[in-house]
C-alpha positions in Angstrom: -13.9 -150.0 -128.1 -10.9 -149.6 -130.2 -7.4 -150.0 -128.3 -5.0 -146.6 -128.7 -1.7 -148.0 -129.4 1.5 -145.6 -128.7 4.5 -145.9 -130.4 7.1 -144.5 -128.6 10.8 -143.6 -130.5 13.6 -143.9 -127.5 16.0 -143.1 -130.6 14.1 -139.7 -131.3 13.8 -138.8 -127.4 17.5 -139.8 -127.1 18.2 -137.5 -130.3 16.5 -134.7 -128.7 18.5 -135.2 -125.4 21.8 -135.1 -126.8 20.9 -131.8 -129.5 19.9 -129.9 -125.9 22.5 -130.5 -124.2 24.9 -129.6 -127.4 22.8 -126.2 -127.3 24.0 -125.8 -123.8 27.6 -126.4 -124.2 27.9 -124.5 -127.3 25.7 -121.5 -124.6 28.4 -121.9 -122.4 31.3 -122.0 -125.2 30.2 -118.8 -126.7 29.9 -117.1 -123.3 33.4 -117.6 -121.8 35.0 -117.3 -125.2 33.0 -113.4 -125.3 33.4 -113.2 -121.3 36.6 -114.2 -120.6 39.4 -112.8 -118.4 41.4 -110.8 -120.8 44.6 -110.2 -118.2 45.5 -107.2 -116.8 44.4 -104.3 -118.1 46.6 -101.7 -119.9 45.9 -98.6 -118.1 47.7 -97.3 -114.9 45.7 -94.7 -112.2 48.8 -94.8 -109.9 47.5 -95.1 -106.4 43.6 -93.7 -104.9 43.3 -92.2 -101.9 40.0 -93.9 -100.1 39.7 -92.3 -97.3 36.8 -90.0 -97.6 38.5 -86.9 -95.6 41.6 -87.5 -97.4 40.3 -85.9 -100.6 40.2 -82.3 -101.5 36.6 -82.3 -102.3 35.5 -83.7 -99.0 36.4 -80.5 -97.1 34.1 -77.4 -97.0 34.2 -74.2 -96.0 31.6 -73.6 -93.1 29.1 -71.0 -93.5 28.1 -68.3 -91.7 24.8 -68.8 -90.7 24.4 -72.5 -92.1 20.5 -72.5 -91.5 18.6 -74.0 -94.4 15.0 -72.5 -93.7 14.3 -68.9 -94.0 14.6 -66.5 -91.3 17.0 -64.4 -88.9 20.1 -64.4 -90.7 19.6 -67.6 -92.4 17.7 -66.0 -95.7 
């Protein structure tokens, strides 16, 4: 029987180490350089009402026979 000898590079796992984790940093460079906060924006809305009865839209006129299947008076 003939005796399998590994060689094993520590240099060339170490190597592969460190180009990952530059991979990751320069991930995580690009992303909050594309991402980041740009301050306030330039725009103004003025003040939103958020109460849902306080808008315009939210009150309807009621109708007169308000049924929704056919029938007496509600065709």
């Amino acid at each position: 029987m003939s005796d399998v000898i590994q060689h094993e590079s520590s240099f060339r796992s170490w190597v592969i180490v460190a180009l990952l984790v530059l991979l990751i940093l320069a991930k995580g460079l690009y992303a909050f350089s594309v991402v980041s906060d740009l301050g306030q924006p330039t725009w103004r809305y003025g003040t939103v009402k958020d109460v849902p009865g306080g808008s315009p839209y939210a009150v309807y006129e009621l109708m007169p026979y308000p049924q929704h299947v056919k029938g007496a008076k509600g065709e």
